[in-house]
C-alpha positions as a Python dict, from the first residue, in 0.01 Angstrom:
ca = {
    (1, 'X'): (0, 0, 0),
    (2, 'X'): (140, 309, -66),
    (3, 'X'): (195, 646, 162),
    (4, 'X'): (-99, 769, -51),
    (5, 'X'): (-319, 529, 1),
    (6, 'X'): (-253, 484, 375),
    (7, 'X'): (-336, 818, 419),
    (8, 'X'): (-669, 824, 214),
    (9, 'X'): (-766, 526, 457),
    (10, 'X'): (-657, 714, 764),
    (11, 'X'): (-851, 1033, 647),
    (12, 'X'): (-1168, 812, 573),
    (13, 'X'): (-1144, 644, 945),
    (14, 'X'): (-1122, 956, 1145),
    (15, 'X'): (-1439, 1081, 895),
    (16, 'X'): (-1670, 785, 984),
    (17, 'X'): (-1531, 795, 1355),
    (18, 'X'): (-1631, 1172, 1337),
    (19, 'X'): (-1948, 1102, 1184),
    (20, 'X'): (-2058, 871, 1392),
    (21, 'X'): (-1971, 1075, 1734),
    (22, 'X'): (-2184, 1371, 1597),
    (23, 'X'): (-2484, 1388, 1857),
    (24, 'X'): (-2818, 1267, 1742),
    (25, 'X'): (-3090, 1538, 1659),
    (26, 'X'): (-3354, 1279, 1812),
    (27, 'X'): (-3370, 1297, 2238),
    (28, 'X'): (-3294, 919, 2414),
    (29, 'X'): (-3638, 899, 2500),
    (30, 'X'): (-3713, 956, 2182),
    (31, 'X'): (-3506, 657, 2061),
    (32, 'X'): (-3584, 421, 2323),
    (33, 'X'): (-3967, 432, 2224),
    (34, 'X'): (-3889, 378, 1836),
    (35, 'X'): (-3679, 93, 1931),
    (36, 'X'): (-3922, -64, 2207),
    (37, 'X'): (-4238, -10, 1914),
    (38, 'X'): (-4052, -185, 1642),
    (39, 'X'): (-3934, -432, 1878),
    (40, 'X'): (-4248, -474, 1978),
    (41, 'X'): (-4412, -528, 1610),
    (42, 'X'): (-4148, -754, 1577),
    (43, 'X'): (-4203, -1026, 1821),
    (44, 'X'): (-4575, -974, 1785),
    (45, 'X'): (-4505, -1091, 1401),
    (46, 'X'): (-4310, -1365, 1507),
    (47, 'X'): (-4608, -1493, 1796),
    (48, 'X'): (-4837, -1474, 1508),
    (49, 'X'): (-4647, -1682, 1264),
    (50, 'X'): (-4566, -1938, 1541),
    (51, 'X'): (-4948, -1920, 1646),
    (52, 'X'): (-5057, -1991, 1268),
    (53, 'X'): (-4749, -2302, 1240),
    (54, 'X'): (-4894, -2432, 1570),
    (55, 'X'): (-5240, -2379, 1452),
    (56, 'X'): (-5227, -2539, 1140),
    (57, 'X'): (-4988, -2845, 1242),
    (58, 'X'): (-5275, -2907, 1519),
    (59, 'X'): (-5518, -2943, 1239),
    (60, 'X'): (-5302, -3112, 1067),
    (61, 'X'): (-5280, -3381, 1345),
    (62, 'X'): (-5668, -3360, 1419),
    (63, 'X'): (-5753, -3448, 1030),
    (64, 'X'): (-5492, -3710, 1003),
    (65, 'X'): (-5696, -3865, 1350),
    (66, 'X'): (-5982, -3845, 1217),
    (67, 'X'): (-5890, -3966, 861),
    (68, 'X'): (-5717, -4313, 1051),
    (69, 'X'): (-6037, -4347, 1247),
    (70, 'X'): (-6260, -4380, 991),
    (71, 'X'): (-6041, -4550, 731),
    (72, 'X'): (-5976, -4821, 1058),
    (73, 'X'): (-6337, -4941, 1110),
    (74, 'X'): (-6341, -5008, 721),
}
């Protein structure tokens, strides 16, 4: 690497460290909510696909019950 591009790369560093100290326009509390409402959309997603897997494996089972039942006694 060359003294060049060393110091590109050490000029882009101390940008994105600089960048990234900058203070946030947004207050804490502020970010703490957003976080704790998509969080919260989130795992209410995720319960409602793993309600719906449950749900239909259950019915799923109960069918394939019912289906051996009556195919037995024939």
């Amino acid at each position: 690497m060359s003294d060049q591009d060393k110091q590109q790369l050490e000029t882009y560093i101390k940008r994105l460290f600089k960048y990234n100290s900058v203070a946030s326009k947004q207050s804490s509390r502020s970010r703490i909510n957003n976080i704790l409402s998509r969080g919260l959309h989130e795992l209410a997603l995720r319960d409602i696909i793993l309600f719906f897997g449950a749900l239909i494996t259950a019915m799923y089972m109960l069918f394939n019950s019912i289906a051996k039942l009556f195919l037995k006694h024939r």
